[in-house]
Backbone of each chain as ProteinMPNN parsed JSONL, in Angstrom:
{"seq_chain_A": "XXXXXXXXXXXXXXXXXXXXXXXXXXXXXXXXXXXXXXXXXXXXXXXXXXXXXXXXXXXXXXXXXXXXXXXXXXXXXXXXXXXXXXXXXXXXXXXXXXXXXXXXXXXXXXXXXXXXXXX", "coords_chain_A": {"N_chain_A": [[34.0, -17.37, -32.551], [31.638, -15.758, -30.859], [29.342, -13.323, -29.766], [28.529, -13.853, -27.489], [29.927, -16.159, -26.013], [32.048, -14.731, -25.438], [31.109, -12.395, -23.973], [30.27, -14.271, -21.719], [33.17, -15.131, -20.874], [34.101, -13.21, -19.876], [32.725, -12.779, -18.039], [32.961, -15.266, -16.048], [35.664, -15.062, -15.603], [36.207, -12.6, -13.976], [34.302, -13.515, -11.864], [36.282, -15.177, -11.195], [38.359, -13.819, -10.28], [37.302, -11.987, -8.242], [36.711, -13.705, -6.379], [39.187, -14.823, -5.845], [40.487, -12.656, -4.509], [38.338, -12.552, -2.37], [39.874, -14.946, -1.383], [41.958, -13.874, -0.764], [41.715, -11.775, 0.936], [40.923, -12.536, 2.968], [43.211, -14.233, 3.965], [45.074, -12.589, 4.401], [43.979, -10.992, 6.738], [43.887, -13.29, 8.487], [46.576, -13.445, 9.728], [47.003, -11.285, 10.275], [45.287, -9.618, 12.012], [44.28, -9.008, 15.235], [42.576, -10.963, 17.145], [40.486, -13.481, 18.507], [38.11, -13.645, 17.568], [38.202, -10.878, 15.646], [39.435, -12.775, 13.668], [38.063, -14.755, 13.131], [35.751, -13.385, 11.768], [36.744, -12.877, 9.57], [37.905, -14.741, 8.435], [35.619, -16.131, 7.689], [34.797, -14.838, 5.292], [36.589, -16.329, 3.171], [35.325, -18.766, 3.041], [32.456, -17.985, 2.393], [32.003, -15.983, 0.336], [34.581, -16.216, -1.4], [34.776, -18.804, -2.235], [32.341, -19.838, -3.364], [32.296, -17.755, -5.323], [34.523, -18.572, -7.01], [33.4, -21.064, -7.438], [30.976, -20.221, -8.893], [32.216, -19.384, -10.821], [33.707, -21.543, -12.517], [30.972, -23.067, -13.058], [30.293, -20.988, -15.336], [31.535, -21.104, -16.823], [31.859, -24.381, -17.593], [28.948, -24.535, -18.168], [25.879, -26.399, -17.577], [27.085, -28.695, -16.923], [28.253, -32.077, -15.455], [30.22, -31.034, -14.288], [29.882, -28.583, -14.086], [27.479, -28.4, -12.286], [27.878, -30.068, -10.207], [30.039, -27.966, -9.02], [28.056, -25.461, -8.178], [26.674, -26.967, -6.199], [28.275, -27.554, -4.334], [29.419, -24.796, -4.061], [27.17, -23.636, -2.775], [26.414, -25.616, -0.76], [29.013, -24.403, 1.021], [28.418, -21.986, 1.099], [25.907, -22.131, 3.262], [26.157, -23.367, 5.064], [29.111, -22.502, 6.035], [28.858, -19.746, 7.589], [27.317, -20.479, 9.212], [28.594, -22.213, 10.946], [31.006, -20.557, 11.902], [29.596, -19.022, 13.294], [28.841, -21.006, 15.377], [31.779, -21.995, 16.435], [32.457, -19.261, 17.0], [30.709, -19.033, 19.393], [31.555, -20.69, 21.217], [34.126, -20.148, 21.859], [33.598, -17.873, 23.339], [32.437, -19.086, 25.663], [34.289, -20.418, 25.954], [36.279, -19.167, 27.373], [38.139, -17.246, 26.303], [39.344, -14.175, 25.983], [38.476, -10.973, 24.73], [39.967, -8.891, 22.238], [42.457, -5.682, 23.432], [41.656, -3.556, 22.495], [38.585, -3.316, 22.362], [35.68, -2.032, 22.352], [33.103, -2.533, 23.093], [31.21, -4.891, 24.822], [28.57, -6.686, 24.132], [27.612, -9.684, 24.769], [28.391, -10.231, 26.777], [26.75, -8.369, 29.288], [24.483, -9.827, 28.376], [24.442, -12.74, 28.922], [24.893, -12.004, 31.569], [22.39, -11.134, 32.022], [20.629, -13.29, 31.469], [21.312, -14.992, 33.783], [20.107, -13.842, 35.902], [17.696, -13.896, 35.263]], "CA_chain_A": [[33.634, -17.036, -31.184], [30.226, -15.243, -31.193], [29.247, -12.119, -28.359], [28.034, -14.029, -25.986], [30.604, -16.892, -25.639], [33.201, -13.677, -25.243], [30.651, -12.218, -22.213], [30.379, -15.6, -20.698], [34.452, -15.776, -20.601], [34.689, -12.327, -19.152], [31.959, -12.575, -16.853], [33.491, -16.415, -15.518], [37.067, -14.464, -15.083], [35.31, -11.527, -12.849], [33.942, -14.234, -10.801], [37.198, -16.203, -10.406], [39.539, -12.868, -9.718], [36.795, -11.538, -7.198], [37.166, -14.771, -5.298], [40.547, -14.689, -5.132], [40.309, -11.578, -4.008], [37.924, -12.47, -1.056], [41.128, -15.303, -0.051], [43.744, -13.34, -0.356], [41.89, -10.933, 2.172], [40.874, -13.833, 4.352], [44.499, -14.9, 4.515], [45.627, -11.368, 5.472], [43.169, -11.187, 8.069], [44.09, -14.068, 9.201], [47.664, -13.52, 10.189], [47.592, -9.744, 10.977], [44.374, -9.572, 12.944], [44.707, -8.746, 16.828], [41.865, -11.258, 17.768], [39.543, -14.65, 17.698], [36.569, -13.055, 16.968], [38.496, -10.26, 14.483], [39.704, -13.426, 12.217], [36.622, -15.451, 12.369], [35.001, -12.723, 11.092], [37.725, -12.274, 8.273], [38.09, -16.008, 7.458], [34.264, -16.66, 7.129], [34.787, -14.809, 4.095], [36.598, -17.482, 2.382], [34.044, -19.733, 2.434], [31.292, -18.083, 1.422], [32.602, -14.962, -0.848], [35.795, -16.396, -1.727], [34.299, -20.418, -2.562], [31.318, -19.192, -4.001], [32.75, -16.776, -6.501], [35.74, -19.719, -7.56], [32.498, -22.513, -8.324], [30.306, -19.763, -10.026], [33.333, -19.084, -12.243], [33.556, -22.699, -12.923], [29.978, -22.878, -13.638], [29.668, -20.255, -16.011], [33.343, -21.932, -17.827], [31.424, -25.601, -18.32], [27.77, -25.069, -18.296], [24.958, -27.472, -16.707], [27.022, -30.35, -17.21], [28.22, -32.692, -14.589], [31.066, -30.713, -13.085], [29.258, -27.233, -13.251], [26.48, -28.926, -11.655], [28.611, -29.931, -8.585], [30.359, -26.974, -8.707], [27.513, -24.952, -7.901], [26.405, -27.881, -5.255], [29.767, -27.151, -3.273], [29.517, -23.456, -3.418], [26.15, -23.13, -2.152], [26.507, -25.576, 0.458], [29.681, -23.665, 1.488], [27.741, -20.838, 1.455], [25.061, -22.289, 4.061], [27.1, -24.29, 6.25], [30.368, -21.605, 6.581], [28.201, -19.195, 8.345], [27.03, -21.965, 10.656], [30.164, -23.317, 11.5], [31.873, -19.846, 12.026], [28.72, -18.913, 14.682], [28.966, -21.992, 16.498], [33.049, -21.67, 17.496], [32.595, -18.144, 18.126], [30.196, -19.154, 20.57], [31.757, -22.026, 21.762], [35.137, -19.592, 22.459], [33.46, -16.993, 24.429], [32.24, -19.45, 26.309], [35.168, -21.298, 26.578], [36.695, -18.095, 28.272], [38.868, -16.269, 25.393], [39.194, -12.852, 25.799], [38.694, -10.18, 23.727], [41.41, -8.005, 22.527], [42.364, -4.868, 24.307], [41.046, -2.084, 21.59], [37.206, -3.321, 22.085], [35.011, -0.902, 22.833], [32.278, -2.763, 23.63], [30.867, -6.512, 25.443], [27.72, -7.095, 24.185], [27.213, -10.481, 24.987], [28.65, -10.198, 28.357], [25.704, -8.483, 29.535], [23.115, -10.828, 27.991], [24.801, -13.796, 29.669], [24.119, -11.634, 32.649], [20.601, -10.758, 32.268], [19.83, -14.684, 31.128], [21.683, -15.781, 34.156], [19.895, -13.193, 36.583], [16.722, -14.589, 35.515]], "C_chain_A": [[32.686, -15.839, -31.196], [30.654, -14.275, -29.764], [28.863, -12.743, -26.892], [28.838, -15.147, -25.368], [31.563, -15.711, -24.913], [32.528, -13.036, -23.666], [30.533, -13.252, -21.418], [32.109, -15.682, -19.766], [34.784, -14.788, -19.396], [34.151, -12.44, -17.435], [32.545, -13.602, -15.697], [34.912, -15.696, -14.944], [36.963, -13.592, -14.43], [35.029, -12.408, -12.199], [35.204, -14.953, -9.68], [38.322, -15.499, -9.467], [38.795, -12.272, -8.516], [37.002, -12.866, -6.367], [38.248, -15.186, -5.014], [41.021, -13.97, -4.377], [39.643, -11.798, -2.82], [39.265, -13.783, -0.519], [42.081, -14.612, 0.23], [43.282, -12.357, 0.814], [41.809, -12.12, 3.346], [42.37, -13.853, 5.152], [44.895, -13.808, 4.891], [45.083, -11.13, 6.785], [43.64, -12.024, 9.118], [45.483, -14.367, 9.868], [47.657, -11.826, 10.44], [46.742, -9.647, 11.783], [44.747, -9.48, 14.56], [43.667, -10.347, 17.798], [41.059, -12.419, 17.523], [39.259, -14.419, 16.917], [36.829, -12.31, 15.294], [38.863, -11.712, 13.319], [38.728, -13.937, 11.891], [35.969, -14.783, 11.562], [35.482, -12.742, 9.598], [37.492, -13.563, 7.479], [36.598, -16.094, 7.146], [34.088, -16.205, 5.774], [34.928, -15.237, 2.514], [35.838, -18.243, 1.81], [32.986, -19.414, 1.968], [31.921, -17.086, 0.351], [33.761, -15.772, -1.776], [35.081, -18.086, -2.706], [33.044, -20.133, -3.613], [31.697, -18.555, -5.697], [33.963, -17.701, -7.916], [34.396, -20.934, -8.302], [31.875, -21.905, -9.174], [31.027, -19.406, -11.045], [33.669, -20.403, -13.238], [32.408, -23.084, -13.412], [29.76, -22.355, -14.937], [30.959, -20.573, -17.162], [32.539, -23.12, -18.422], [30.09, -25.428, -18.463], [26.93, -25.984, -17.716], [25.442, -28.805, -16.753], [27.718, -30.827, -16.031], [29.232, -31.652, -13.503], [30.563, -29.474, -12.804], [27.83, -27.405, -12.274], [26.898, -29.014, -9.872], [29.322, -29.06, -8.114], [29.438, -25.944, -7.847], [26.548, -25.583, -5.992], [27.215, -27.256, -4.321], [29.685, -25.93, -2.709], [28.253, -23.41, -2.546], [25.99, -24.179, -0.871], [28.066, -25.331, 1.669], [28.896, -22.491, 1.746], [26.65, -20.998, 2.391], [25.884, -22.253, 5.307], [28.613, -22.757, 6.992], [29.739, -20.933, 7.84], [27.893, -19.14, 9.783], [28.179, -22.276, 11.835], [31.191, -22.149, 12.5], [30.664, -18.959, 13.49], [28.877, -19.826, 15.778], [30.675, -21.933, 17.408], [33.119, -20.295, 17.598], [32.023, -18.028, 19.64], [30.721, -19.626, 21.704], [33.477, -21.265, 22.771], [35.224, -18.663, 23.207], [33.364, -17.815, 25.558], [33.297, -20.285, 27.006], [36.249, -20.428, 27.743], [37.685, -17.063, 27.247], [38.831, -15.111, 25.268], [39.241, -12.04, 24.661], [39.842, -8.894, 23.726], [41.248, -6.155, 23.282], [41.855, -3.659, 23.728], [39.544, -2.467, 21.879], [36.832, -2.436, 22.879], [33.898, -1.27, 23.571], [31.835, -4.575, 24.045], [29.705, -6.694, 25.606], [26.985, -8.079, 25.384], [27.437, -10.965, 26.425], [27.291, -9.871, 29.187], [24.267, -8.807, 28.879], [23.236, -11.837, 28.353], [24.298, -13.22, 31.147], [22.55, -11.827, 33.324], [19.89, -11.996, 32.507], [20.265, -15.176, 32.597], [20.687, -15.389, 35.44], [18.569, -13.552, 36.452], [16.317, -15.955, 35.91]], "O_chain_A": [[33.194, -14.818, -31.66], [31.638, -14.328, -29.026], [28.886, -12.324, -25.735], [28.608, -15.294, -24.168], [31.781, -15.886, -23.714], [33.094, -13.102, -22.575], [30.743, -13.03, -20.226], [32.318, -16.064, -18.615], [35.386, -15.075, -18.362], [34.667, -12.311, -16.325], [32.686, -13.156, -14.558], [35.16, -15.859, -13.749], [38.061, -13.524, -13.877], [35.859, -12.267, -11.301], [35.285, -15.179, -8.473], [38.949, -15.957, -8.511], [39.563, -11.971, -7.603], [37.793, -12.647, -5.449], [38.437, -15.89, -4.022], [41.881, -14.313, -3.566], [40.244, -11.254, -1.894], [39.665, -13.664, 0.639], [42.875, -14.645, 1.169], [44.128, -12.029, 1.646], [42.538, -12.391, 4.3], [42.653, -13.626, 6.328], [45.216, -13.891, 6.077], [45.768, -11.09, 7.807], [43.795, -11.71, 10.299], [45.613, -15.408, 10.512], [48.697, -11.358, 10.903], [47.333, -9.521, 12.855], [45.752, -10.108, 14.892], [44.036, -10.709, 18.915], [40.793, -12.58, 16.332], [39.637, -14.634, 15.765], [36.285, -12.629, 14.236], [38.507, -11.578, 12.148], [38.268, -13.862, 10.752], [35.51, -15.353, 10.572], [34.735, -12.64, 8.624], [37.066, -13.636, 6.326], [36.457, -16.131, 5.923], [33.394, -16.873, 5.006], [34.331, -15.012, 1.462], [35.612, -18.463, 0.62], [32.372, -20.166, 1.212], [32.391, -17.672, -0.624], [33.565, -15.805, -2.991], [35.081, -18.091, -3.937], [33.224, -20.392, -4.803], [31.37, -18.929, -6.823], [34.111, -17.519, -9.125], [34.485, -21.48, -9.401], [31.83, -22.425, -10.289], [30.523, -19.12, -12.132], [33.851, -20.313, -14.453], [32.613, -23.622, -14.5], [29.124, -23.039, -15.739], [31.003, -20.087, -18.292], [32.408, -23.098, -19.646], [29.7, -26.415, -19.086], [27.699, -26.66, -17.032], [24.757, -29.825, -16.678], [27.913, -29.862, -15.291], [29.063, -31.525, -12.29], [30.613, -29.039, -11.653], [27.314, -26.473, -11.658], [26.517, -28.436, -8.854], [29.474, -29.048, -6.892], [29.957, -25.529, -6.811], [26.07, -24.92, -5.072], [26.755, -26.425, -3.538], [29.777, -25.675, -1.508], [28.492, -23.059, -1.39], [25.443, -23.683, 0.113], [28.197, -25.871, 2.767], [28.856, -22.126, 2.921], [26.139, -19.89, 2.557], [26.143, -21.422, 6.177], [28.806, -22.345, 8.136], [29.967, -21.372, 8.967], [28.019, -18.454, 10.798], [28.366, -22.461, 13.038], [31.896, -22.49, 13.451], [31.148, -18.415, 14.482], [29.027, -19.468, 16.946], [30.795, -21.854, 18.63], [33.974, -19.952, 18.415], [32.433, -17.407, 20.621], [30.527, -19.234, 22.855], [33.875, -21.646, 23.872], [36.258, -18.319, 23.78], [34.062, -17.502, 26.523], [33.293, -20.723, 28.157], [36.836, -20.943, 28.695], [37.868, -15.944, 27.727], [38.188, -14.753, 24.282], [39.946, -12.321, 23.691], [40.355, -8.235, 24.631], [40.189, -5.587, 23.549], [41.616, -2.715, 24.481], [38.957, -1.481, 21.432], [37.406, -2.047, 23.896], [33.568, -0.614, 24.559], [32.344, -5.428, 23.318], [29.28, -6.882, 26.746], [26.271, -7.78, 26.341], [26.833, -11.84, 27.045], [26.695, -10.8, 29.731], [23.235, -8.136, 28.916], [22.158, -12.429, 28.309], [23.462, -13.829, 31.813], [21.945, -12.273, 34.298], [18.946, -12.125, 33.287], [19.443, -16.041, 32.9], [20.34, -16.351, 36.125], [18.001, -13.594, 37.543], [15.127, -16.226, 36.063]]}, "seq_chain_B": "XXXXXXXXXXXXXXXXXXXXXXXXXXXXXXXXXXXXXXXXXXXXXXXXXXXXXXXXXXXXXXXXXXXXXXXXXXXXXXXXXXXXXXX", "coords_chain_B": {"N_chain_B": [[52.404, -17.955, -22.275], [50.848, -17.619, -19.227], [47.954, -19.644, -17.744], [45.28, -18.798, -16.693], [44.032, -20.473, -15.144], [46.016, -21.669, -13.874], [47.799, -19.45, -12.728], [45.45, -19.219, -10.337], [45.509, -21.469, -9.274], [48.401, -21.825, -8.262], [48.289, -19.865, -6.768], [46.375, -19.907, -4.559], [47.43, -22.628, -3.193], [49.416, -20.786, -2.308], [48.254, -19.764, -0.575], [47.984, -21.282, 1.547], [50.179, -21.558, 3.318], [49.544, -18.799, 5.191], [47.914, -20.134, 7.098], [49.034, -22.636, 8.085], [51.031, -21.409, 9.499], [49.121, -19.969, 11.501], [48.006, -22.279, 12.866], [50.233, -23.43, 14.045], [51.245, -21.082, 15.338], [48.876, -20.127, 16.869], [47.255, -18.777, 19.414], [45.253, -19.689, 21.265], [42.821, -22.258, 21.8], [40.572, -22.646, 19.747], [41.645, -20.54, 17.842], [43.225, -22.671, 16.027], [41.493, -24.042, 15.215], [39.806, -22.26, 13.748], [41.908, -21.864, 11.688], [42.114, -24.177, 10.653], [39.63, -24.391, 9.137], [39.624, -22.606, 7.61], [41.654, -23.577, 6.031], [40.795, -25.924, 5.327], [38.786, -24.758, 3.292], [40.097, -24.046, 1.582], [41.701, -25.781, 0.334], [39.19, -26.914, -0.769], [38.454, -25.045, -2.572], [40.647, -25.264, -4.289], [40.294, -28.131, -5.621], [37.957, -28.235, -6.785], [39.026, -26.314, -8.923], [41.291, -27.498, -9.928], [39.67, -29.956, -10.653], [38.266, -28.838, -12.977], [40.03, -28.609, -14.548], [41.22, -30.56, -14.992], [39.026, -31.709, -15.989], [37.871, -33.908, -15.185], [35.265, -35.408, -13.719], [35.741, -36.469, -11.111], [36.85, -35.344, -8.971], [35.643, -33.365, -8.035], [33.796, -34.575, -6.255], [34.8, -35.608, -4.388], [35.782, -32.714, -3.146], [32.958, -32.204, -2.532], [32.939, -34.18, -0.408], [34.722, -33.414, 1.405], [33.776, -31.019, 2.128], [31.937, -31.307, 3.551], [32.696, -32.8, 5.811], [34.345, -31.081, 7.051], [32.445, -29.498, 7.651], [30.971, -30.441, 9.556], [33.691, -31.53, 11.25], [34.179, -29.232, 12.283], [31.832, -28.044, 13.861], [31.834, -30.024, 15.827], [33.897, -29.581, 17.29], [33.448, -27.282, 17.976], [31.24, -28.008, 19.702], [32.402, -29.447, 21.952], [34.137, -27.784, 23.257], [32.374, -25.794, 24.004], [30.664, -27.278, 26.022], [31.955, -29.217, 26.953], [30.888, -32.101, 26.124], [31.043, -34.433, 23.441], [28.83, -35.838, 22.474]], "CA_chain_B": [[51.153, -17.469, -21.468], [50.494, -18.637, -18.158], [46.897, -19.439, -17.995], [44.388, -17.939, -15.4], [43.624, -21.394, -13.97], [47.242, -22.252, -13.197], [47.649, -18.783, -12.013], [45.04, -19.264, -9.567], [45.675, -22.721, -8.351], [49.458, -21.161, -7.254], [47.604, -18.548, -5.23], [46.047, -21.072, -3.31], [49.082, -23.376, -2.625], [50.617, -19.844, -1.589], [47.181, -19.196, 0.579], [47.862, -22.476, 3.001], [51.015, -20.868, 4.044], [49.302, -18.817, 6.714], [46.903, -21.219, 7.368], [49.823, -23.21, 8.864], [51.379, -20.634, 10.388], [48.339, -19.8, 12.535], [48.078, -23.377, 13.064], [51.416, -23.602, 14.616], [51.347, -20.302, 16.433], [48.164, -20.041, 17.381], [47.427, -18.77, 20.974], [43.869, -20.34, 21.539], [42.13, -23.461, 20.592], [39.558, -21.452, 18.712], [42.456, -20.184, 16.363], [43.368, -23.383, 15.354], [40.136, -24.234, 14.233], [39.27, -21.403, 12.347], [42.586, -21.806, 10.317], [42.192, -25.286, 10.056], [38.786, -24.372, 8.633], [39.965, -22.087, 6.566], [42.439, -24.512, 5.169], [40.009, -26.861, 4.401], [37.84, -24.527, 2.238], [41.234, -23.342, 0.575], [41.723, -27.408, -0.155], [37.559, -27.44, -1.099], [38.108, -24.591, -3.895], [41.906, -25.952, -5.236], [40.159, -29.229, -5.921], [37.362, -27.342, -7.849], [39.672, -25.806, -10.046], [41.724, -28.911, -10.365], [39.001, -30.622, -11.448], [37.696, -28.454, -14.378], [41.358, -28.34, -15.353], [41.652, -32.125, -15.704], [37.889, -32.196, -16.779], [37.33, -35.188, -14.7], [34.317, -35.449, -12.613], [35.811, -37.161, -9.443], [37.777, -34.055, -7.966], [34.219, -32.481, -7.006], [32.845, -35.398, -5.41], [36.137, -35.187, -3.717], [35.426, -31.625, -2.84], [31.636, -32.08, -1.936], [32.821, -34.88, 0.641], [35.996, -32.596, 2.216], [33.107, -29.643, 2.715], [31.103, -31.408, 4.453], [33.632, -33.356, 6.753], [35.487, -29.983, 7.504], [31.735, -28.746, 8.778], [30.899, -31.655, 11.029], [34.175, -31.491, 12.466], [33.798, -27.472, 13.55], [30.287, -28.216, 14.747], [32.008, -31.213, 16.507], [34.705, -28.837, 18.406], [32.731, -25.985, 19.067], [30.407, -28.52, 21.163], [33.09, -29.659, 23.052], [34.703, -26.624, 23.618], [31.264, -25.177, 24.74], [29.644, -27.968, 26.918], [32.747, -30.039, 27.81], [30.924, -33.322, 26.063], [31.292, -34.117, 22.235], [27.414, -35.906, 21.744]], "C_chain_B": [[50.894, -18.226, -20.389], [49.095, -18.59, -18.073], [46.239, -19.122, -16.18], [44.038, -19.397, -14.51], [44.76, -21.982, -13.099], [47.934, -21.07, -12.168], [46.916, -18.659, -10.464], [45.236, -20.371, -8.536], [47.29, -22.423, -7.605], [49.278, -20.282, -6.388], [47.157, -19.431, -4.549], [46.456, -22.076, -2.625], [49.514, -22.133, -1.606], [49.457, -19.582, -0.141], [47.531, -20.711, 2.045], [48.908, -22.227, 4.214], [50.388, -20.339, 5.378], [48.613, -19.404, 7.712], [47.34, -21.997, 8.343], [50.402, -22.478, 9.951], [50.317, -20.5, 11.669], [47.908, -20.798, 13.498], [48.803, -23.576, 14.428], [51.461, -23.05, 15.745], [50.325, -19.96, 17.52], [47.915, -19.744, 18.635], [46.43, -19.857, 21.767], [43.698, -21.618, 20.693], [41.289, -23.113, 19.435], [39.775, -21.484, 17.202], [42.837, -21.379, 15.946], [42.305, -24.201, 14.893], [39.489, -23.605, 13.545], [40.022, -21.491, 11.142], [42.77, -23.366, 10.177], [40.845, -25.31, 9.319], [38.897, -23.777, 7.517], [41.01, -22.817, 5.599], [41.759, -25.225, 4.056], [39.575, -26.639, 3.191], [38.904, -24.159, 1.207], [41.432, -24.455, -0.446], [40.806, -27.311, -1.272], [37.902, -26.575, -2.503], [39.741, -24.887, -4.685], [41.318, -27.257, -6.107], [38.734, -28.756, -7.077], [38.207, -27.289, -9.057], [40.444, -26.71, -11.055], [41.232, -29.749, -11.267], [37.924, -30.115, -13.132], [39.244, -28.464, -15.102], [41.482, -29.539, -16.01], [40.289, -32.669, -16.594], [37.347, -33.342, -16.408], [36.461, -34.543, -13.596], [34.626, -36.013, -10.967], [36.336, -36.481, -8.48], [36.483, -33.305, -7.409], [33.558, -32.737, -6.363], [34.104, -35.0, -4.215], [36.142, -34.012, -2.432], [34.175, -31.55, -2.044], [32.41, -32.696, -0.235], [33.365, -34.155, 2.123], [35.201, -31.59, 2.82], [32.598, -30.156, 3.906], [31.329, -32.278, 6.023], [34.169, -31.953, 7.877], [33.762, -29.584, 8.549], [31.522, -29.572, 10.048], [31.67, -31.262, 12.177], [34.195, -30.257, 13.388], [33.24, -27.544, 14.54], [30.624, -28.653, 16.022], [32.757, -30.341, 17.977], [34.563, -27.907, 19.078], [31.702, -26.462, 20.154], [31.25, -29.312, 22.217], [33.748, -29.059, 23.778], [33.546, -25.838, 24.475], [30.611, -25.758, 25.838], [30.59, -29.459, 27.618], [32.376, -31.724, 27.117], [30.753, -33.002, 24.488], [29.19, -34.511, 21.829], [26.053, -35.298, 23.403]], "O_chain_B": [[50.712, -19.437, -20.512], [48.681, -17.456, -18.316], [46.675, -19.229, -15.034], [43.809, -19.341, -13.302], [44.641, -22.568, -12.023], [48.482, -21.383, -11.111], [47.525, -18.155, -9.52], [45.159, -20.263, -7.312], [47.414, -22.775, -6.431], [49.975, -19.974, -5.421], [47.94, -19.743, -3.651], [45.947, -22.429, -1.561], [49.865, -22.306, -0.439], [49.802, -19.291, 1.004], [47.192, -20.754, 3.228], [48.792, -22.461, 5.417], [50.486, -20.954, 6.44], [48.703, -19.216, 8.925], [46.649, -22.253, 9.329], [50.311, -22.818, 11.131], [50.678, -20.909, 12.772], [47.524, -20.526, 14.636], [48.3, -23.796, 15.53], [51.604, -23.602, 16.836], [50.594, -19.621, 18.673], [48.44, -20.61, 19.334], [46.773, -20.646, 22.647], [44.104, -21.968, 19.585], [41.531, -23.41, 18.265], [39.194, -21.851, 16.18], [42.818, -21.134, 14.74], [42.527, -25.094, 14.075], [38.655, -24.056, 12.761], [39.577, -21.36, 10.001], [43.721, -23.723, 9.482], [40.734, -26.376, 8.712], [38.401, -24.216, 6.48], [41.063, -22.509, 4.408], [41.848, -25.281, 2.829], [39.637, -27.402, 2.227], [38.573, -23.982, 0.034], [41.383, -24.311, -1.667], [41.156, -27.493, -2.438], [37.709, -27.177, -3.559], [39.757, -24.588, -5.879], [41.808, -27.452, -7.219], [38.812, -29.133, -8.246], [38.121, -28.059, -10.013], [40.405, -26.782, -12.284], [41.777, -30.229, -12.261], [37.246, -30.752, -13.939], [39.336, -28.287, -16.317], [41.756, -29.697, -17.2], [40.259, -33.546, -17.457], [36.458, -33.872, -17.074], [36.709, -33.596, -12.85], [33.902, -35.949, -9.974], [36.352, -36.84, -7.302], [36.494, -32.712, -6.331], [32.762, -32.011, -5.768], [34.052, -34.117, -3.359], [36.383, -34.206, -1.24], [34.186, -30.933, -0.979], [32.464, -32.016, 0.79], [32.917, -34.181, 3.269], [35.59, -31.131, 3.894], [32.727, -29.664, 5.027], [30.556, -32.389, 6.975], [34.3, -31.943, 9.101], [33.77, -29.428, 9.77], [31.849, -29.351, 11.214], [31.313, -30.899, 13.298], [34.216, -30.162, 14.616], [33.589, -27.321, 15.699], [30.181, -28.193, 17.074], [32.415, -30.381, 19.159], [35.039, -27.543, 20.153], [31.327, -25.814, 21.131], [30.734, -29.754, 23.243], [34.073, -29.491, 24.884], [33.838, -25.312, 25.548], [30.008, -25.033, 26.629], [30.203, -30.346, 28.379], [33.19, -32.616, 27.354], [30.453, -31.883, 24.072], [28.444, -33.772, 21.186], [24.839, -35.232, 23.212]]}, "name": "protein", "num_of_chains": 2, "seq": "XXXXXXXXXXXXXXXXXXXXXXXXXXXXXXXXXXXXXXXXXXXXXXXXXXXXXXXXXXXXXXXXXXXXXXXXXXXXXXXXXXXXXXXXXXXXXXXXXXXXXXXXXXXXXXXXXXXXXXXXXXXXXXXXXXXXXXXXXXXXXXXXXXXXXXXXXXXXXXXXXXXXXXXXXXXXXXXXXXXXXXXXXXXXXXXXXXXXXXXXXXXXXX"}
């Protein structure tokens, strides 16, 4: 086992413990959180940090061959799409009427619904 | 020795736990679509891991298909949730 198989292994096991690391916060987030908005924010992490970090660890374990191939497929369109997905039902839950919790400080988007509506 | 991939694939069994929970308790519709989203991707990277474990190629097609199902349906609920019609 040569120097660079040995940095490959370490570097692949840094990838896989940091992405465990972004679910396990997700999942805390996601049950202690006060708020929609506060978890969406938390869970979106999963998918891209957390998914991401789990296929490039898999990647850098098999090499260009069929499964690190789709591995890398998966993460990166997790990593497009999450983003996406986690903008659209935040939108979709202001609008649907969901309040925000009682510590916010501030309501952006409140007055920009205004302004748009006032024109 | 327990190995780091079997290690990890029990963290992510243990991760669906709240997943459900929020599910269950959920106050809003919202929340049960973020943690059913978050489920999914929990699913999307178990089946990853799964599949370099067994070394078979069909757990990632598997995986590709589940990603891209799970986004649709978000897309799908945040436009009905937003505009009252699904197309």
């Amino acid at each position: 086992m040569n120097l660079i198989d040995i940095s490959l292994e370490i570097l692949s096991n840094t990838f896989l413990v940091l992405g465990l690391i972004f679910v396990f916060l997700g999942m805390l987030g996601l049950v202690r959180l006060p708020d929609v908005y506060n978890r969406l924010h938390t869970t979106t992490k999963i998918g891209t940090l957390g998914a991401f970090g789990v296929m490039m660890s898999i990647l850098l374990k098999v090499g260009f061959s069929p499964i690190g191939v789709k591995a890398i497929t998966v993460g990166l369109f997790l990593l497009l799409t999450s983003p996406i997905a986690a903008h659209m039902i935040g939108r979709a839950a202001y609008r649907h009427g969901v309040c925000l919790c009682k510590e916010s400080v501030i309501d952006e988007y409140e007055k920009a619904c205004a302004l748009n509506n006032k024109e | 020795m327990i190995s780091m991939l079997t290690l990890s694939l029990t963290f992510m069994v243990l991760a669906i736990i709240p997943c459900i929970y929020r599910i269950i308790k959920g106050p809003t519709i919202p929340d049960r679509v973020i943690a059913l989203d978050a489920m999914t991707t929990v699913i999307v990277v178990m089946l990853g891991i799964y599949s370099f474990d067994q070394s078979s190629v069909f757990f990632m097609d598997v995986a590709l298909v589940l990603s891209i199902i799970a986004f649709v349906g978000t897309v799908t609920i945040a436009k009905y949730l937003d505009e009252g019609v699904v197309l």
